[in-house]
C-alpha positions, 0 to 999 in steps of 0.5 A, a space after each residue: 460144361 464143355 471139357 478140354 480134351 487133352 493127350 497125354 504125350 509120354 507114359 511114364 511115371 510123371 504122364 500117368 500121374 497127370 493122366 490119373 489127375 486128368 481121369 479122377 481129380 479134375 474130371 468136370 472139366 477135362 477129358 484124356 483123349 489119346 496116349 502116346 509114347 515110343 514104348 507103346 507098352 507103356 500107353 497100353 499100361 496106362 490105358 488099363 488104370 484109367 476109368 473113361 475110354 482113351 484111344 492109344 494113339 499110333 503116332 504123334 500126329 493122332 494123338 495132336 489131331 484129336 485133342 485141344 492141349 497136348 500135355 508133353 512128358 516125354 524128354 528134353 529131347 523131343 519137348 520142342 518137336 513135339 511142342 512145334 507139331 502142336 502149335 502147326 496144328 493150333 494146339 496148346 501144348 503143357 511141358 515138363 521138359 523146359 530143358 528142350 526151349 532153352 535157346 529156341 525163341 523161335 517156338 515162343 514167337 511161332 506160338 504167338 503168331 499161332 495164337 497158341 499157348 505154351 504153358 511150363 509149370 514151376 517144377 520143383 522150385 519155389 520163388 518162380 512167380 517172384 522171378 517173372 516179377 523181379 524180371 520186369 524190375 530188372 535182376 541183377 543176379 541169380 544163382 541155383 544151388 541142386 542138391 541130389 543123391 548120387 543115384 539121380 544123377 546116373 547116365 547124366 551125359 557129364 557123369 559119363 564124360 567125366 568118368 565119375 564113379 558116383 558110387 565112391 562118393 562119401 560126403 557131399 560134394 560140388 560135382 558141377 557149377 556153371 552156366 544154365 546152358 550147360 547145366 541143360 546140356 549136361 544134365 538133361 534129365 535132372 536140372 530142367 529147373 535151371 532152364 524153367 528160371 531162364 525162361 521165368 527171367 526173360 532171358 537173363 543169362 548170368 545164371 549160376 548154377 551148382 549141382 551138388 551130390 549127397 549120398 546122405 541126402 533122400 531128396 531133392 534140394 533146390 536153392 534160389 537166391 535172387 537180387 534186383 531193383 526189386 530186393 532180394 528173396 531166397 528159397 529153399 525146397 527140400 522135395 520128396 522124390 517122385 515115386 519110382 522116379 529118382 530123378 523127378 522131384 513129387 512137387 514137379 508133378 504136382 505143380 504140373 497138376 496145378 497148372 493143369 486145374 488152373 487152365 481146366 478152371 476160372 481159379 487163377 492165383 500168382 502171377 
């Protein structure tokens, strides 16, 4: 059985996770080839916990060439860079950072021309199949409420702007509510979900999103709510947090896991 070769782009807490996957569960059908992050200590790191040989790669370049999907765990700031250098070179590419194709169509219409997939797991969110069905209906309305611990949301570019002393709030409290392009622009790290929607929505703008902090909550809270020719349909997930990452949801990873088994393997289930 010919296995999918696949670098990990991104050493951090949610790329080991994956890389880990990649080396133990799904090992039948694929094969972590290369590692590459700007922190070459981290790759190095991972390379040491995991069971098959994996060259460290020395630069994104490398690590495109030598694979056949590039799973992307970096950031906001690099998802489409790097989603572009994939698709130049006739790679696939798996992202967790949804956040950096906000607004970018061109990278969908690249992929397309390229014969390329893109592939953007559900996240942390429930409802994301009904979403892309509820969209060919028509939606009529969106809204996504995000319910965090103050701690999740240290050195987000709108707490900093703001001068928001998050450590001084007592009780839960509405600290954002707008549009999903600046929820992307202000919280890159923590609502990569709003633009997962997006996208899931074909484009439907009118999407309310409110960030809200808890100091009592230890999770993630993320509710949907959903109106169209369809019906309507609400969710409500209440995550665990991913260890030794407050600012990623335990479901993110594993809903990325199960997009990786599900392109390893013939299982396709949801839409």
């Amino acid at each position: 059985m010919k296995k999918i070769k696949i670098s990990i782009i991104g050493c951090g807490s949610i790329g080991s996770f994956l890389a880990k996957f990649c080396d133990t569960e799904i090992s039948k059908f694929t094969q972590v080839v290369s590692l590459y992050d700007l922190d070459a200590a981290k790759a190095k790191k991972l390379k040491e916990k995991l069971k098959k040989t994996v060259r460290i790669a020395t630069s994104l370049k490398e690590a495109v060439n030598v694979c056949e999907l590039v799973v992307e765990a970096a950031s906001v700031d690099a998802s489409y860079d790097i989603a572009k250098i994939s698709i130049m070179s006739g790679k696939d590419m798996l992202s967790m950072s949804s956040g950096g194709f906000f607004d970018k169509s061109d990278i969908f219409k690249l992929a397309e021309k390229k014969s390329r997939k893109i592939y953007i797991p559900s996240g942390a969110i429930a409802g994301v199949d009904a979403v892309k069905a509820a969209a060919i209906g028509g939606i009529k309305s969106i809204s996504l409420d995000t319910i965090k611990s103050p701690k999740s949301l240290e050195g987000a570019p709108y707490i900093l702007r703001k001068n928001i002393n998050l450590a001084s709030i007592t009780k839960r409290k509405i600290i954002f509510s707008g549009t999903v392009k600046e929820a992307v622009q202000n919280f890159p790290k923590n609502i990569n979900v709003s633009a997962t929607l997006f996208l899931a929505a074909s484009g439907f703008r009118n999407i309310k999103i409110r960030i809200i902090v808890d100091p009592k909550i230890t999770g993630n809270v993320h509710k949907l709510s959903v109106q169209g020719s369809s019906g309507e349909f609400n969710t409500s997930v209440e995550n665990a947090i991913f260890p030794d990452n407050p600012k990623t949801s335990y479901l993110a990873a594993l809903s990325a896991a199960s997009m990786l088994k599900q392109i390893a393997t013939s299982i396709r289930v949801g839409s």
